[in-house]
C-alpha positions as CSV (number, residue, x, y, z in Angstrom):
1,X,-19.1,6.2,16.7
2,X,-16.0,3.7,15.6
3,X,-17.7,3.5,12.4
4,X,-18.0,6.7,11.9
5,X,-14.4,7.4,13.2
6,X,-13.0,4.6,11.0
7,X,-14.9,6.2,8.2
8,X,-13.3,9.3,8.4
9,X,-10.0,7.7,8.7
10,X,-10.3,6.2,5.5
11,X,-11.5,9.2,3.7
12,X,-8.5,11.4,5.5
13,X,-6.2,7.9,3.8
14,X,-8.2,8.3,0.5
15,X,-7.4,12.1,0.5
16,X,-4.3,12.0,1.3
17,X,-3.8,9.6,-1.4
18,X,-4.8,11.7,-3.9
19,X,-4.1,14.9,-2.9
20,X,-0.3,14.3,-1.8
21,X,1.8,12.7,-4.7
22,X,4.8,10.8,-4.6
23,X,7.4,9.0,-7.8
24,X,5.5,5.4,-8.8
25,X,7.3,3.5,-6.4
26,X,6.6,5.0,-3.4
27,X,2.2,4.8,-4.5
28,X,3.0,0.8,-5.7
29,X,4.2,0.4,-1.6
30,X,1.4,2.2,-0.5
31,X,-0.7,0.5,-2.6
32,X,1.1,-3.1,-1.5
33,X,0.3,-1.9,2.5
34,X,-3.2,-1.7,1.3
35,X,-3.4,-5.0,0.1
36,X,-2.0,-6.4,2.7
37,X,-4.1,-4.9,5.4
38,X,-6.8,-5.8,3.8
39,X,-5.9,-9.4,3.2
40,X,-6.1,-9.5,6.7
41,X,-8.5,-7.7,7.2
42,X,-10.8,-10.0,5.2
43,X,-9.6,-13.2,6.8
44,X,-9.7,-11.8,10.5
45,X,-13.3,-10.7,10.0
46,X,-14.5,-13.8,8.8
47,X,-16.0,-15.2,11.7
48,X,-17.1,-11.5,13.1
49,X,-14.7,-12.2,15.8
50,X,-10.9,-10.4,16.1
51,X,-8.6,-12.2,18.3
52,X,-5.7,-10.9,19.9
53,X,-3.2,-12.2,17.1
54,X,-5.4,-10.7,14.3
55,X,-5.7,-7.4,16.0
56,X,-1.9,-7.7,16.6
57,X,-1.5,-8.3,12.7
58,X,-3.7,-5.6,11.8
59,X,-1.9,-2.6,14.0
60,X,1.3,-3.9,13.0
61,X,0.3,-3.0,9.5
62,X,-1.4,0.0,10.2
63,X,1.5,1.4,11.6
64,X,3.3,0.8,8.9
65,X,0.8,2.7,6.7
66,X,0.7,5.4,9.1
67,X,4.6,5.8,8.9
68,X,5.1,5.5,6.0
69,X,2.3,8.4,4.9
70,X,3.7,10.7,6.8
71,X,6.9,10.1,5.2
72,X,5.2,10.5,1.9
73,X,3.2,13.7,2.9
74,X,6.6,15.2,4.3
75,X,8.5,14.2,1.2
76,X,6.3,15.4,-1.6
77,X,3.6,18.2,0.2
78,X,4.6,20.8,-2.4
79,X,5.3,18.8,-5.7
80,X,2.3,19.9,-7.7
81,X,3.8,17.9,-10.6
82,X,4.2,14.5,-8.7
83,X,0.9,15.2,-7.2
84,X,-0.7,15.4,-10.6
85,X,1.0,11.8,-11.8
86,X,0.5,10.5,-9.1
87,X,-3.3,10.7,-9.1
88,X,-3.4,9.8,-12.6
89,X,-1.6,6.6,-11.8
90,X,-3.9,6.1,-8.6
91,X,-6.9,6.6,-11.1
92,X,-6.5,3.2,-13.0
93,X,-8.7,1.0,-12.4
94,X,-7.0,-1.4,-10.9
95,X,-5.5,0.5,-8.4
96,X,-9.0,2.6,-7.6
97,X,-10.1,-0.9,-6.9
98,X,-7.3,-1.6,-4.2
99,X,-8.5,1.7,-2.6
100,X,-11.9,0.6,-2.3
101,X,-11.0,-3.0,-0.9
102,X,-9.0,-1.5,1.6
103,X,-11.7,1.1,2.6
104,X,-14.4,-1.6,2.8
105,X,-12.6,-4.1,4.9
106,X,-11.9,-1.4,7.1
107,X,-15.5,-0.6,7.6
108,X,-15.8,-4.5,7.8
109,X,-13.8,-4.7,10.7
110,X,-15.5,-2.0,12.7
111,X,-18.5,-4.7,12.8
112,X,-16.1,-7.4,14.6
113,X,-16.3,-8.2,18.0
114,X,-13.0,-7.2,19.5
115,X,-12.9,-3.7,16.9
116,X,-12.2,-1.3,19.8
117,X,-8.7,-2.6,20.5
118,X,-7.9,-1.6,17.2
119,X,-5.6,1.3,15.8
């Protein structure tokens, strides 16, 4: 079920990412959170095991992610033109790639023994 949950919360994550738009800068910090989670991410579920630091780490970041989307969904919710640049600048490759990092270490995680005290 946490998989399944977490799955969902990606794909709401992923959606929101490219249905909401916002100006370059604000997708590079969303796109910088996303690295960053899952640079933890990775390195937490290494040994299949999350600690309480670790889980720590990750909510702290989530949070941030979470915050800062809403701020993002608030501020740009009926742009229609900052929606459409932003998904053409979220559709390079290299940022489709952080996406999909991001969106596998979260599935990752779920696996981990300590995954339910997770945000």
């Amino acid at each position: 079920m946490r998989k399944s949950i977490l799955f969902i919360l990606a794909s709401s994550i992923l959606l929101f990412v490219s249905s909401c738009s916002s100006s370059k800068a604000d997708v590079k910090k969303m796109l910088k959170m996303y690295e960053e989670y899952t640079e933890v991410a990775i390195k937490a579920s290494s040994d299949k095991i999350l600690d309480e630091k670790e889980i720590e780490e990750l909510n702290k970041i989530n949070d941030k992610i979470e915050k800062f989307g809403k701020e993002m969904d608030n501020k740009y919710e009926a742009d229609e033109d900052a929606t459409k640049e932003f998904e053409s600048y979220l559709s390079e490759d290299k940022n489709e790639k952080i996406v999909k990092k991001y969106t596998k270490a979260l599935m990752v995680l779920w696996s981990c023994e300590g995954a339910e005290n997770l945000k």
